[in-house]
Every structure is written in C-alpha cells, then in structure tokens.
C-alpha positions in Angstrom: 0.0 0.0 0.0 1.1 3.6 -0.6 2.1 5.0 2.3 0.4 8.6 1.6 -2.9 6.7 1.4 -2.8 5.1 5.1 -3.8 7.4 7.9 -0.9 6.4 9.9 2.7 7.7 9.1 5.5 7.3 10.3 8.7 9.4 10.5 8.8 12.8 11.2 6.8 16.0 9.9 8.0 18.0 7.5 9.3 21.6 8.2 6.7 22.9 6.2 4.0 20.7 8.2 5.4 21.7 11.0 5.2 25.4 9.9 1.7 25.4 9.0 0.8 23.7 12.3 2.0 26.4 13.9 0.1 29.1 12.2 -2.7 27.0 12.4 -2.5 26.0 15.9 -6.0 27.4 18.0 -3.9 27.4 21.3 -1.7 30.2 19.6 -1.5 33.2 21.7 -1.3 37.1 20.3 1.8 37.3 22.2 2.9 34.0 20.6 2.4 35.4 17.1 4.8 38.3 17.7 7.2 36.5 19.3 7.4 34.5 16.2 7.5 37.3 13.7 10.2 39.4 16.5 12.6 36.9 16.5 12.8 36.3 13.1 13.0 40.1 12.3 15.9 40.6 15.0 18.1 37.7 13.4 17.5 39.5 10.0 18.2 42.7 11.6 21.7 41.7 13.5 22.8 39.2 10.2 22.6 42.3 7.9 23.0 44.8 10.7 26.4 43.7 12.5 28.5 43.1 9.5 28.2 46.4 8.0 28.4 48.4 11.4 31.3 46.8 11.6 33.0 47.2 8.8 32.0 50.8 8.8 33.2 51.3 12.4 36.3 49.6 11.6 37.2 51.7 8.1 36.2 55.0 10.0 38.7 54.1 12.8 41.1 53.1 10.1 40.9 56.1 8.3 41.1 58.4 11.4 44.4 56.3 12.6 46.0 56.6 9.2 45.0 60.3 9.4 47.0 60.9 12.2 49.7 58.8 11.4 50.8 60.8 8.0 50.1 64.2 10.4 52.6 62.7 13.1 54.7 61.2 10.0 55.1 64.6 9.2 55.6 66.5 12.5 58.9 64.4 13.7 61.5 63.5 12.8 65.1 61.5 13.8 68.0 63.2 15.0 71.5 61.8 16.3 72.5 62.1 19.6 75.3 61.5 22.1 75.0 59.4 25.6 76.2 61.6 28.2 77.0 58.9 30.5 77.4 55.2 30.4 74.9 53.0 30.7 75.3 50.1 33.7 74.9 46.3 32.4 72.2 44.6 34.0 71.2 40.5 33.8 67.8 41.4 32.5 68.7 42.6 29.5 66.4 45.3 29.6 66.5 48.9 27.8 67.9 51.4 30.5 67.1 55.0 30.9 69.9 57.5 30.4 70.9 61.4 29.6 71.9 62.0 26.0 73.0 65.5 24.5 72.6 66.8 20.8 72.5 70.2 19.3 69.2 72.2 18.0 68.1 74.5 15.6 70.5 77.6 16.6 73.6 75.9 17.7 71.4 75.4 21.3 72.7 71.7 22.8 69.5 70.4 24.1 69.5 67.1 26.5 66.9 64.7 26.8 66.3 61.1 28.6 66.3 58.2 26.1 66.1 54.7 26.2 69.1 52.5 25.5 70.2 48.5 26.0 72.5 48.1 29.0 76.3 48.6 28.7 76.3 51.1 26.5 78.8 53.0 26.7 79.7 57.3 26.9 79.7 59.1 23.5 77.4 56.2 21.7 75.1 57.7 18.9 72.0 56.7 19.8 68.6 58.3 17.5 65.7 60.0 18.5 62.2 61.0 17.6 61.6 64.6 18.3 59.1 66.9 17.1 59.1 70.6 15.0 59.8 72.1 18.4 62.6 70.1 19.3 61.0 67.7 21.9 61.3 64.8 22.3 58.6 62.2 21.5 57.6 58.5 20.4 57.8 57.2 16.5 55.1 58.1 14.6 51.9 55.5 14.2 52.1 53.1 11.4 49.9 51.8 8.9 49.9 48.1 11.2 49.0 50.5 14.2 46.2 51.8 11.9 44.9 48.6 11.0 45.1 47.3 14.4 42.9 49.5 15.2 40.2 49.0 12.7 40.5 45.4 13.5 39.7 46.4 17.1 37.3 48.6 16.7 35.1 46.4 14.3 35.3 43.5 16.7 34.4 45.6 19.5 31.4 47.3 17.4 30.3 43.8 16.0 30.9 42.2 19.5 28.8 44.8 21.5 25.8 44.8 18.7 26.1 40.9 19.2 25.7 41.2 22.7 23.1 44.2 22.3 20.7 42.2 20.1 20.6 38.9 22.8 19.8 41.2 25.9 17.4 43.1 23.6 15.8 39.2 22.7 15.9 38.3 26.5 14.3 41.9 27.8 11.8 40.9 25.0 11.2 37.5 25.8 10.9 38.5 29.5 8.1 40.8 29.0 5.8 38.3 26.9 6.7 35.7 29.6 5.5 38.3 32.3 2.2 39.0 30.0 1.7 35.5 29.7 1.6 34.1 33.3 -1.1 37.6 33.9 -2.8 36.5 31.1 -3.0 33.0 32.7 -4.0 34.6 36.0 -7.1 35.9 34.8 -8.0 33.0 32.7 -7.7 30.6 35.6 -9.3 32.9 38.4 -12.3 32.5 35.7 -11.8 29.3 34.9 -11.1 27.6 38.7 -15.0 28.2 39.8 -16.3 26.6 37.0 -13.8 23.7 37.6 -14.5 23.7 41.4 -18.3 23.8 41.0 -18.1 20.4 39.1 -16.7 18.4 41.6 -19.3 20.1 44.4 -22.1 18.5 42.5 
C-alpha cells in the first residue's frame, strides 16, 4: 500500500507541516504570534545589521588612525644624539634610561632622557624621535597601528551589537513571559470556579 494513502505515518513532519501547524495551531496566543514574527525580524536585523556596522566602524577608525599617522609622519622626525653617561649592564637585558645631549636648531645643545640597551657606553650615537619644536617624543603610528585598530574597533562594534541584540531578545522575551503568566491569572481565576463547582455536584 502507498504509504500517503494510510492514515498512519510514520517518520517525522515535514518543516513545512510543522510550519503550517504552527500558524494554524488554535492554542496560539497574540503574544505567541509576535514573538514569532520578533525573532525572526531581529536575526534579519543583527545578520545584515552587524557586518556592516562593523565594517564601517572599523574603516572610520582606520581612516582616522591613518589620518594621524601621516600628520605625526610629518611632525617628527630623527635626529642623532650623544650618551652623556654610560649605561650600567644589568642581567635582564632590559633597555635602561639614560641622559643624551645633541645640538638644536640655533647651535642650542638640548638634552633629553632616552632609552638605551644596558652597557652602553659614553659618546654612543643613539637616534631619536623629536618633534618641530625640538622635543622629544615616540615614533610616529604606522599603517599596522592603523589597522590594528580598525581590526579592534570592528570587533568591538560587532561584539557589543552581538551582545546588544541577545539582551534586547531576552528583555523581549521576559516581558511576553511576564504577559503570559497575567494572562494566565485571569483566565484561571475564571476558569477555577467553574472547575470547582463540578466536583461540588
């Protein structure tokens, strides 16, 4: 015999069965129905949504880092200057922290503390980052800091919307839940007297 022709089946619905049982289903409640149609509409919303927040977090933050990397590329500069003292060796290997002495814009000999490896000695040439005004500062950003960033800056945008859209499902689904046991309040306090009253008979 055909198996579509018996009344019983066996193996399990089909997805489309078991969507039209749902929509068809009489003990469907309103609040059922939206929840439905809510979550759907959020996972649409966050898988279109987060990638292109993202990626427009992350190229903004991009652009603004490599911005101010060409401004700081071309603010400083390197210039060569002398240890005024020697350096101590150490067994950690570690970059020390000592005096070195160079001459400025107008013959002026400007000093400054730099960073050195350990044992080096009076005299060394060691070079330094300093800006228009002579000071000293850090190497400009590069275009690896610049990316970094974007990279960070998407993950933490697509990250938080992530975490944004669950809390926004849970606050959601917390509320129907609260609507639902009210809901079921009511019905039962009319419901139990009807219930009681039959085994009273």
């Amino acid at each position: 015999m055909n198996p579509q022709g018996s009344p019983y089946t066996s193996g399990p619905p089909s997805p489309r069965d078991e969507h039209a049982s749902k929509r068809t289903n009489p003990l469907r409640r309103t609040s059922d129905v939206f929840e439905w149609w809510f979550r759907r509409l959020l996972l649409v919303v966050v898988a279109v949504g987060l990638p292109l927040a993202a990626y427009g977090a992350g190229m903004t933050a991009y652009g603004a880092s490599m911005s101010t990397a060409r401004a700081q590329a071309a603010q400083r500069h390197q210039i060569t200057a002398r240890l005024a003292e020697d350096v101590e060796r150490n067994t950690y290997g570690a970059k020390q922290w000592a005096q070195a002495r160079w001459t400025g814009a107008g013959g002026v000999v400007q000093t400054a503390v730099v960073q050195v490896k350990p044992g080096t000695s009076k005299g060394t040439a060691v070079r330094v980052w300093v800006d228009r005004n002579g000071t000293v500062t850090g190497p400009p950003a590069s275009a690896l800091n610049a990316r970094t960033t974007g990279w960070a800056v998407g993950g933490a945008v697509a990250f938080g919307l992530a975490i944004g859209g669950y809390e926004v499902w849970a606050g959601t689904r917390m509320l129907l839940d609260r609507h639902r046991s009210r809901q079921w309040g009511i019905e039962w306090e009319r419901a139990e007297p009807l219930w009681s009253a039959r085994f009273r008979r």
